[in-house]
DSSP file (Angstrom, degrees, kcal/mol; ACC not computed):
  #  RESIDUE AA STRUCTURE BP1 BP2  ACC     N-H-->O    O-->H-N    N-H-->O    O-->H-N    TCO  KAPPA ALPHA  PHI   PSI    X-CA   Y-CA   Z-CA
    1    1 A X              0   0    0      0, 0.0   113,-0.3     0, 0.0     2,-0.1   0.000 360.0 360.0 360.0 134.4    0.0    0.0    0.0
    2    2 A X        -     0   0    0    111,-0.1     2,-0.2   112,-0.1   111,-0.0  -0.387 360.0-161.2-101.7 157.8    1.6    3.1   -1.1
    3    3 A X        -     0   0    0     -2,-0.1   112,-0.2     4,-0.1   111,-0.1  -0.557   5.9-169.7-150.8 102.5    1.4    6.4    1.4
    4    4 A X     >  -     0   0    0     -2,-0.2     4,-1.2   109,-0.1   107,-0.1   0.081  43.0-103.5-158.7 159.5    1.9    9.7    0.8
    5    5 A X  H  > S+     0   0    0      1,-0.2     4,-1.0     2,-0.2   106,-0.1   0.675 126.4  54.2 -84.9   1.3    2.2   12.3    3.0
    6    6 A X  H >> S+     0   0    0      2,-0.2     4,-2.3     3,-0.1     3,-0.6   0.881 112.6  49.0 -71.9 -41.5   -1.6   13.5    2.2
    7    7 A X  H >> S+     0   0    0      1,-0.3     3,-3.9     2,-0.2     4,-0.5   0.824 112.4  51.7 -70.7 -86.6   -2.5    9.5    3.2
    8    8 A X  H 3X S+     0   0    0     -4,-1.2     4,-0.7     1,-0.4    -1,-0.3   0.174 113.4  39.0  31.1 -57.9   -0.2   10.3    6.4
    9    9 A X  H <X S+     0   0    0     -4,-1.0     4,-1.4    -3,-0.6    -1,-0.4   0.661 113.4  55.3 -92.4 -40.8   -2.1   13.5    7.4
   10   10 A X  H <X S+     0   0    0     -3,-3.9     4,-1.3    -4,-2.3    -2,-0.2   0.705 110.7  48.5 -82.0 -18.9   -5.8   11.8    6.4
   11   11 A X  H  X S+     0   0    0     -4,-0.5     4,-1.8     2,-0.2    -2,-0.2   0.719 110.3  52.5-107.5 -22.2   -4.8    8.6    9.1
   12   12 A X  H  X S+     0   0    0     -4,-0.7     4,-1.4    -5,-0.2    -2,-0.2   0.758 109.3  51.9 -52.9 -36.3   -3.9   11.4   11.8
   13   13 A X  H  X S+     0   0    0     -4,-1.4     4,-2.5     2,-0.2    -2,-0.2   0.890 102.2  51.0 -31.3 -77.0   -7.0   12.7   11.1
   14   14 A X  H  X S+     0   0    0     -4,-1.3     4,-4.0     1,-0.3     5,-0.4   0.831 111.2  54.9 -60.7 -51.0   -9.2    9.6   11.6
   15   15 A X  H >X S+     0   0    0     -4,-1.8     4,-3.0     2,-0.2     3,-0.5   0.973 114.5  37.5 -48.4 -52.0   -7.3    9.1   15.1
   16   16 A X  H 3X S+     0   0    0     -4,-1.4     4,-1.4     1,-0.3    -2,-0.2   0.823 116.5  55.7 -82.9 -28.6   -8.2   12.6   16.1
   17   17 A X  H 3X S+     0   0    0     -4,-2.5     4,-1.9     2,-0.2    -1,-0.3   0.964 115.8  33.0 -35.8 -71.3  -11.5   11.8   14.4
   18   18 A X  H X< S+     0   0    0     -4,-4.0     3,-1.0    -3,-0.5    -2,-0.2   0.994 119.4  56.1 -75.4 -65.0  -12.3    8.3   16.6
   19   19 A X  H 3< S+     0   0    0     -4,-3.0    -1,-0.2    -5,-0.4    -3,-0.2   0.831 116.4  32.7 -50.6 -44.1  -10.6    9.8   19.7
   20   20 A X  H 3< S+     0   0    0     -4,-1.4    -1,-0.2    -5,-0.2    -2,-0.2   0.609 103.8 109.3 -83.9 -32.6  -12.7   12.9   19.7
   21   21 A X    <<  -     0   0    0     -4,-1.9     2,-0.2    -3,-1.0    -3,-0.0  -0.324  68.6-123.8 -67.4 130.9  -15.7   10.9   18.3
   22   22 A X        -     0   0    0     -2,-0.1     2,-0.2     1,-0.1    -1,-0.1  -0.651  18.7-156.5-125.7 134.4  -19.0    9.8   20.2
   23   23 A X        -     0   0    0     -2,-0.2     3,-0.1     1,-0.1    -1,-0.1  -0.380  14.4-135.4-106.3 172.5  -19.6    6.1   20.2
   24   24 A X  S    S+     0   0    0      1,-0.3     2,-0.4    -2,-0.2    -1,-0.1   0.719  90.2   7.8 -82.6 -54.0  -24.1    4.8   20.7
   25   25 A X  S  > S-     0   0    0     -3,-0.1     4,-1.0     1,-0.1    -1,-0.3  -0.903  86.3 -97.4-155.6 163.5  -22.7    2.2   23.1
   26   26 A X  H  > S+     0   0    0     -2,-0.4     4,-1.3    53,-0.2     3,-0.1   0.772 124.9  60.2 -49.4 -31.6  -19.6    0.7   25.0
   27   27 A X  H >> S+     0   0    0     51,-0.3     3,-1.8     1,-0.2     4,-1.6   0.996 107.2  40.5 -13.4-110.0  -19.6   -1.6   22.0
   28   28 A X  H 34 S+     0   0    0      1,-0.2    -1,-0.2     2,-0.2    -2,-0.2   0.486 107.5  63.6  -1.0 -45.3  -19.2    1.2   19.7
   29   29 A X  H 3X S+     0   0    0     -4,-1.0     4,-0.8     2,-0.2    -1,-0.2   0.725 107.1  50.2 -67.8 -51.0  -16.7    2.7   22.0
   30   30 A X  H <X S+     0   0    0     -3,-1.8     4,-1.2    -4,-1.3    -2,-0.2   0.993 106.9  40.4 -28.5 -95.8  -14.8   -0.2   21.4
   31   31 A X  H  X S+     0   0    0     -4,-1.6     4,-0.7     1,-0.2    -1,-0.2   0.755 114.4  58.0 -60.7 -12.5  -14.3   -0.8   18.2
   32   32 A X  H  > S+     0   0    0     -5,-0.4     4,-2.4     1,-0.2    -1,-0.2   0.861 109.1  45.6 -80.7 -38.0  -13.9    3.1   17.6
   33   33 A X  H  X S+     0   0    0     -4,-0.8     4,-0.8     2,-0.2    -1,-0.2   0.828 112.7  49.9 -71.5 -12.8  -11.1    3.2   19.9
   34   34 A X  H >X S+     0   0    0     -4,-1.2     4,-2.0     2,-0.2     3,-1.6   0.871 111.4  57.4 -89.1 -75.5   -9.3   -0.4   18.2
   35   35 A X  H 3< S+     0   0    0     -4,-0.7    -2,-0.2     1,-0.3    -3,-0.1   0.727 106.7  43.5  -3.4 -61.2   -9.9    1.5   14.8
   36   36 A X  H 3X S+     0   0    0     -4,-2.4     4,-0.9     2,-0.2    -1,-0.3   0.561 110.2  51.9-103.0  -3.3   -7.9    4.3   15.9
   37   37 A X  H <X>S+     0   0    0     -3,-1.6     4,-2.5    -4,-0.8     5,-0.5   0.778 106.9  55.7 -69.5 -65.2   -5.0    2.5   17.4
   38   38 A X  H  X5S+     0   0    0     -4,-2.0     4,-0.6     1,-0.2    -2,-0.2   0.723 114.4  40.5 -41.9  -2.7   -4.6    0.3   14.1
   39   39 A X  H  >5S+     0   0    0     -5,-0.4     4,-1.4     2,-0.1    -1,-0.2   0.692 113.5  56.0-112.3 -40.0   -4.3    3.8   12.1
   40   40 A X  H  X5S+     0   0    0     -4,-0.9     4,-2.0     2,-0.2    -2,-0.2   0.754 105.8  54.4 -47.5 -23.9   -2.1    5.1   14.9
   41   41 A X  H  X5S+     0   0    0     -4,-2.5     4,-2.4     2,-0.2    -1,-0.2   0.930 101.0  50.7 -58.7 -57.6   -0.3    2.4   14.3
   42   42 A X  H  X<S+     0   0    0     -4,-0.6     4,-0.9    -5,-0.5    -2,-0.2   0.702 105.4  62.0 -54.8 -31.3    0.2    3.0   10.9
   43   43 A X  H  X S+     0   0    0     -4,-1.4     4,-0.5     2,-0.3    -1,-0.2   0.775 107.5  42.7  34.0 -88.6    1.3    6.4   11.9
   44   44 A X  H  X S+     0   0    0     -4,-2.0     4,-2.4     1,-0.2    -2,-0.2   0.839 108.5  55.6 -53.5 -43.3    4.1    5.0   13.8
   45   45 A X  H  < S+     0   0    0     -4,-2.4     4,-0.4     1,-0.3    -2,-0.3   0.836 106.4  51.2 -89.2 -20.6    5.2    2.5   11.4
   46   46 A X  H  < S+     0   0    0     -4,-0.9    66,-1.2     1,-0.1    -1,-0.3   0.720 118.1  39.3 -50.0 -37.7    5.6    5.1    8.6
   47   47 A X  H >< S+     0   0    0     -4,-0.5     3,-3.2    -3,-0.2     4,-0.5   0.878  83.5  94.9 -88.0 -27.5    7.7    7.4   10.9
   48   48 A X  G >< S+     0   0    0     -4,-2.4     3,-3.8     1,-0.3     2,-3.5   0.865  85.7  48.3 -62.0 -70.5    9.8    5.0   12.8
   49   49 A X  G 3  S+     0   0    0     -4,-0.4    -1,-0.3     1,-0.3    -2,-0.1   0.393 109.3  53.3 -72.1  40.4   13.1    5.2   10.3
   50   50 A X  G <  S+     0   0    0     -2,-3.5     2,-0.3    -3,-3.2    -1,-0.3   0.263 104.9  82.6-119.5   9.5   12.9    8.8   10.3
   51   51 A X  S <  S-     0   0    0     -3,-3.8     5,-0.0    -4,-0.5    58,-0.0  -0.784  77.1-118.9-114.7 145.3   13.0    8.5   14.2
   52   52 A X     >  -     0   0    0     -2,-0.3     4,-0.7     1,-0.1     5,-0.3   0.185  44.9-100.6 -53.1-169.1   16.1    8.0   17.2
   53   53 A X  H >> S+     0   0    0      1,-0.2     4,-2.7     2,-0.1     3,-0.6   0.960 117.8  52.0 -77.7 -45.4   15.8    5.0   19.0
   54   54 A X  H 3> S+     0   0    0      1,-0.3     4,-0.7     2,-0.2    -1,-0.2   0.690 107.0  46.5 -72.9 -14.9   14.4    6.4   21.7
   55   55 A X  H 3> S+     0   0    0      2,-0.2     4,-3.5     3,-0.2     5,-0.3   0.836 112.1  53.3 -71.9 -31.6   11.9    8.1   20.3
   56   56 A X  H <X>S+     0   0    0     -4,-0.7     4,-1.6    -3,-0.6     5,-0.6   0.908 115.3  47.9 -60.5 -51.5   10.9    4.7   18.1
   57   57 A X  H  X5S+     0   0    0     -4,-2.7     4,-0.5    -5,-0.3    -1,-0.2   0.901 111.2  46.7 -71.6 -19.2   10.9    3.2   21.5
   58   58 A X  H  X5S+     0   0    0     -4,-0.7     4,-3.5    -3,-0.2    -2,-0.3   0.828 112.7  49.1 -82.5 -51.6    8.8    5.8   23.3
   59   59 A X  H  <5S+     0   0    0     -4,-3.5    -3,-0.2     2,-0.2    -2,-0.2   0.932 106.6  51.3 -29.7 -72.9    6.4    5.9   20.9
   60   60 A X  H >X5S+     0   0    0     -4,-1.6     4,-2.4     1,-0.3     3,-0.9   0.743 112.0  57.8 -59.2 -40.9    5.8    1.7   20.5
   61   61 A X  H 3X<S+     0   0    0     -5,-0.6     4,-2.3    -4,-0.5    -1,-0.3   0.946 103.5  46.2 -58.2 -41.9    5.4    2.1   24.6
   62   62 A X  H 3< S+     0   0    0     -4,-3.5    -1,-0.3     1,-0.2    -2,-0.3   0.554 119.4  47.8 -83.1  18.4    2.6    4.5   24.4
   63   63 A X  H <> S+     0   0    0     -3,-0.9     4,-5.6    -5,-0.2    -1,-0.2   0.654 113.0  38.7-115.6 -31.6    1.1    2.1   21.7
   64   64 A X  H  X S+     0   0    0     -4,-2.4     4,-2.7     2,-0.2    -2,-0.2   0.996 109.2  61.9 -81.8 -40.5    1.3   -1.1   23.0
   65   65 A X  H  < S+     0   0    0     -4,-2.3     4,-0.5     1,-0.2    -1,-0.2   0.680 111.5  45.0 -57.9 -12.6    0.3    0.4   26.5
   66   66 A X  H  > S+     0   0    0     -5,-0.3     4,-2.0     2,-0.1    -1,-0.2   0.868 110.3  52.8 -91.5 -43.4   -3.1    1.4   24.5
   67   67 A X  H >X S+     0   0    0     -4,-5.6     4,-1.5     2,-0.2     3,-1.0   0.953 114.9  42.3 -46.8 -55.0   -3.2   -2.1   22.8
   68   68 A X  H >X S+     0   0    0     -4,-2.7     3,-3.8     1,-0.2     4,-1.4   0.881 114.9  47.1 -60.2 -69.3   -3.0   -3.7   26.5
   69   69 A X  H 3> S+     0   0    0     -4,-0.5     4,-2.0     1,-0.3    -1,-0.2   0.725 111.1  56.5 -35.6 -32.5   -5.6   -1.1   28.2
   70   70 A X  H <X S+     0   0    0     -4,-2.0     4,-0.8    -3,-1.0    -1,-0.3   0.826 106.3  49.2 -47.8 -46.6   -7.9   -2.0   25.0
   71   71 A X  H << S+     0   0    0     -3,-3.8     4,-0.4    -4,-1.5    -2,-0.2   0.789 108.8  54.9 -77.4 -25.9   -7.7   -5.7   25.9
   72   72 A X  H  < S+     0   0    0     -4,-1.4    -2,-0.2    -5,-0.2    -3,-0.1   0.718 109.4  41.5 -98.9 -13.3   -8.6   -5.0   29.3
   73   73 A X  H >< S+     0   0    0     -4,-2.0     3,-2.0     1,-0.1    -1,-0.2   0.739  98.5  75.4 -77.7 -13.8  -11.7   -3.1   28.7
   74   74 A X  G >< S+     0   0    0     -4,-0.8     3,-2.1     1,-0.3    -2,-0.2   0.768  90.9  55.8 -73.5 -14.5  -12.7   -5.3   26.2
   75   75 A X  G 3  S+     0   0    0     -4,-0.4    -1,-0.3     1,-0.2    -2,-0.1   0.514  94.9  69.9 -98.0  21.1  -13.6   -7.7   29.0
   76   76 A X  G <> S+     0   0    0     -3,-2.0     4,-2.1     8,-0.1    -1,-0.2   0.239  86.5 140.0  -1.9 -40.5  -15.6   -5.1   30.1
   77   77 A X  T X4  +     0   0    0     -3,-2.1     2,-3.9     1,-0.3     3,-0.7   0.493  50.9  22.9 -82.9-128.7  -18.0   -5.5   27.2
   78   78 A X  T 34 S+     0   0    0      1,-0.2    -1,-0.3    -4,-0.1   -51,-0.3  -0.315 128.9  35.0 -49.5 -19.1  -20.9   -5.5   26.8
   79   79 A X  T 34 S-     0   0    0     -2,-3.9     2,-0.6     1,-0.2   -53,-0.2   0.962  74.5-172.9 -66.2 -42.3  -21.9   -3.3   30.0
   80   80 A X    <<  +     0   0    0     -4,-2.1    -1,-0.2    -3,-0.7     2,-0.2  -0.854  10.3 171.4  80.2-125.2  -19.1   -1.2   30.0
   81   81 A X     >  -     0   0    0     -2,-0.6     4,-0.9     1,-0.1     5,-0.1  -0.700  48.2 -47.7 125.0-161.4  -19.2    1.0   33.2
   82   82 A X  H  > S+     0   0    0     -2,-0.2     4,-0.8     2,-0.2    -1,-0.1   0.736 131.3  49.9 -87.6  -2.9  -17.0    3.3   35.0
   83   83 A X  H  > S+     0   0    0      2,-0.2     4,-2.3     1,-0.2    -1,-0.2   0.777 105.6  58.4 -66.8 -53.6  -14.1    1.5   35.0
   84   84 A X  H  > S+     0   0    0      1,-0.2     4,-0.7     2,-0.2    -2,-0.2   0.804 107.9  52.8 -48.0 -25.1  -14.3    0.8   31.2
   85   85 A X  H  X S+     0   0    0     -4,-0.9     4,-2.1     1,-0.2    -2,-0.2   0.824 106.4  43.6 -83.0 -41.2  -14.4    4.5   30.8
   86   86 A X  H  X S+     0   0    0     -4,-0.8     4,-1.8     2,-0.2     5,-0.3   0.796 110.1  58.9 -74.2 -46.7  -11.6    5.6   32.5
   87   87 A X  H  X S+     0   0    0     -4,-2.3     4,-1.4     2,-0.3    -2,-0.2   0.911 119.0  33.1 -91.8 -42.4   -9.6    2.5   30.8
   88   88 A X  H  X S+     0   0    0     -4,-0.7     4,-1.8     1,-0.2    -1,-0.2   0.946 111.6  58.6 -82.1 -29.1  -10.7    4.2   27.1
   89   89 A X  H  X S+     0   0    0     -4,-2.1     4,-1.5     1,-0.2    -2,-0.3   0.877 109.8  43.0 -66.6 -27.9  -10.5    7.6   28.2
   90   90 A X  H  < S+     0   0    0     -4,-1.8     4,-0.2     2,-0.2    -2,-0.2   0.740 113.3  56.0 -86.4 -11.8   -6.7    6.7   29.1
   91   91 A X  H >< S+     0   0    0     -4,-1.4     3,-3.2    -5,-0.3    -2,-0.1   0.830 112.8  49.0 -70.0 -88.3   -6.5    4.6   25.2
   92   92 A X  H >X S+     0   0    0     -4,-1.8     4,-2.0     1,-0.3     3,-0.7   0.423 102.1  50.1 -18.0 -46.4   -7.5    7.8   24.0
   93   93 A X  T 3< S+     0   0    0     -4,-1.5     4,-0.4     1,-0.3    -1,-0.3   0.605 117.6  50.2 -91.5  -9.2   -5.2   10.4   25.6
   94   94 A X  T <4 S+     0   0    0     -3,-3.2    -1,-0.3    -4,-0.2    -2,-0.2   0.123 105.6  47.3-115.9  38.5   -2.5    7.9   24.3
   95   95 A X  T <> S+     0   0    0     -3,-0.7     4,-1.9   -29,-0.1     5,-0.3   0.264 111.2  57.7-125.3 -58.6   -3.4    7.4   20.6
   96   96 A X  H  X S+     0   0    0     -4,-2.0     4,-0.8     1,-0.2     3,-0.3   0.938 105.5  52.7 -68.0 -36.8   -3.7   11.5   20.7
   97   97 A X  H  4 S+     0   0    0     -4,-0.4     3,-0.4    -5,-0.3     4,-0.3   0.940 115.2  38.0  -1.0 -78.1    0.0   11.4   21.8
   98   98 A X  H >4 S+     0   0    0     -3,-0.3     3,-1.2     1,-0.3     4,-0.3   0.822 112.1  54.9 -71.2 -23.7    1.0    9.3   19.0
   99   99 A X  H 3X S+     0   0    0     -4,-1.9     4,-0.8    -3,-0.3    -1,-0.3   0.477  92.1  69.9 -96.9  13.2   -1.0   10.8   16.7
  100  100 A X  H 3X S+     0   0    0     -4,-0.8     4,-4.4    -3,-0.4    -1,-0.3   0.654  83.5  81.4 -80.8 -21.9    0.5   14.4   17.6
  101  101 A X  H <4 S+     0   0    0     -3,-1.2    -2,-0.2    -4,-0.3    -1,-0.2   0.889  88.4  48.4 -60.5 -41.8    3.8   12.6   15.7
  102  102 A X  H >4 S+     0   0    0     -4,-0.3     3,-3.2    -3,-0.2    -2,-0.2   0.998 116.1  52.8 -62.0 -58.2    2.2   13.6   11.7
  103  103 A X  H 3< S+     0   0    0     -4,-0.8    -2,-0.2     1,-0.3    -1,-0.2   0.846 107.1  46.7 -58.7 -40.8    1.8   17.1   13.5
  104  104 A X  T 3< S+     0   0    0     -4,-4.4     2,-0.5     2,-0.0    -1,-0.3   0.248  84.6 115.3 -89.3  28.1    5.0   17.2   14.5
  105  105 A X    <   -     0   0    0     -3,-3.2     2,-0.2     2,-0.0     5,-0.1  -0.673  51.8-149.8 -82.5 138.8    6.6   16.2   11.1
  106  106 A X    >   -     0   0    0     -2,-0.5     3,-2.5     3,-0.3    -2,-0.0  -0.793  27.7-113.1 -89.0 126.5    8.9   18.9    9.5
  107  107 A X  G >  S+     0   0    0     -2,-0.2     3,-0.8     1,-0.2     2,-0.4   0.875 120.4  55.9 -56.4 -31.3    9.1   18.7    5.6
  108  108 A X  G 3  S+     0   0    0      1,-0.3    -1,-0.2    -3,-0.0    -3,-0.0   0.111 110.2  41.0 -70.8  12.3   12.5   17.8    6.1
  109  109 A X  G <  S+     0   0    0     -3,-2.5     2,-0.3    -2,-0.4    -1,-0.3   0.013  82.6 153.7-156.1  36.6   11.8   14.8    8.3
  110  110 A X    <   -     0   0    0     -3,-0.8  -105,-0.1     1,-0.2    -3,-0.1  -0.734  51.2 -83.6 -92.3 134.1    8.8   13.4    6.5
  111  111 A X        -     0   0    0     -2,-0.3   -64,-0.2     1,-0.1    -1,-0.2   0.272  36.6-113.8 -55.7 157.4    8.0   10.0    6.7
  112  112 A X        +     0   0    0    -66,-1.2     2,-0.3   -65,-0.1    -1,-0.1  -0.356  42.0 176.0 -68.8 140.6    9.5    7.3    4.6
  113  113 A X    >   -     0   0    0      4,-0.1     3,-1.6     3,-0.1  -109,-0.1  -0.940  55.1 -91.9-155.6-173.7    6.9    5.4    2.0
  114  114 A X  T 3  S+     0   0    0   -113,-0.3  -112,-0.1    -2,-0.3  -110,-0.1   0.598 128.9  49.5 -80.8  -9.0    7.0    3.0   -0.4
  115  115 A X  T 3  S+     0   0    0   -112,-0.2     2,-0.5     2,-0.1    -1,-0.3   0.750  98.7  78.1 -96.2 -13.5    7.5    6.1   -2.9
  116  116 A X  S <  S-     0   0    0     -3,-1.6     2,-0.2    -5,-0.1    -3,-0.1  -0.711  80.2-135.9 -78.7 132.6   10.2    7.5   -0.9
  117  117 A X        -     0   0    0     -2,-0.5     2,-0.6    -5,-0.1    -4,-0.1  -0.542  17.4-122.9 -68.5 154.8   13.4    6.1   -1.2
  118  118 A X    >   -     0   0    0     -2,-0.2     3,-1.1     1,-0.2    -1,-0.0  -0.616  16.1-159.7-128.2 116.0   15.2    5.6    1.6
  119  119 A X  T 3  S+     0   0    0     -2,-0.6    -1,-0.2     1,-0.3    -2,-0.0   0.311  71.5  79.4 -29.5 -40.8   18.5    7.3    1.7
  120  120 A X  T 3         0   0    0      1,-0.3    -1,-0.3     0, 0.0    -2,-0.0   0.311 360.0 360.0 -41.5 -10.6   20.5    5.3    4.4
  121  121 A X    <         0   0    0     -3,-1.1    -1,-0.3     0, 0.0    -2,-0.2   0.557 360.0 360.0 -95.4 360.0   21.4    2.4    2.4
């Protein structure tokens, strides 16, 4: 799948979209919040060789610490409650994290894709 930096900007979007975004039911809540880690993902994985290690490595923490907090509302479902809420409001405030990474691309530090070469070899 080819990605451009327009694609890049449209999948930053969709996080801030789904994070910001009002679900019918805990259900809903769910899958909206799963949604916008897999495109936060993609996110990440577009930037990571334009990134240090440590950032690569900070990043991949706040993401996998939304996958786990994801898995652990999901047994939550159907009811949800207030614990479920808290557990998605805290997915949320780390998918907008990561998805602060397209803002904070520079043209001069814009992610690698499959049309970009990349220079390092």
């Amino acid at each position: 799948m080819r990605h451009s930096r327009c694609t890049l900007i449209l999948l930053a979007s969709m996080i801030a979209l789904a994070v910001a975004g009002c679900a019918a039911t805990p259900e809903d809540r769910w899958f909206q919040q799963r949604d916008a880690l897999n495109t936060a993902n993609r996110v990440y994985l577009a930037h990571v060789p334009r990134m240090t290690h440590e950032q690569a490595v900070h990043y991949g923490e706040l993401l996998q610490a939304a996958r786990t907090s994801l898995d652990d509302a999901k047994t939550q479902l159907p009811g949800g409650g207030v614990t479920f809420d808290a557990t998605l409001d805290l997915v949320e405030s780390l998918l907008a994290r990561v998805a602060a990474l397209e803002a904070d691309a520079t043209p001069t530090q814009a992610p690698l894709t499959e049309t970009t070469p990349d220079e390092r070899r």
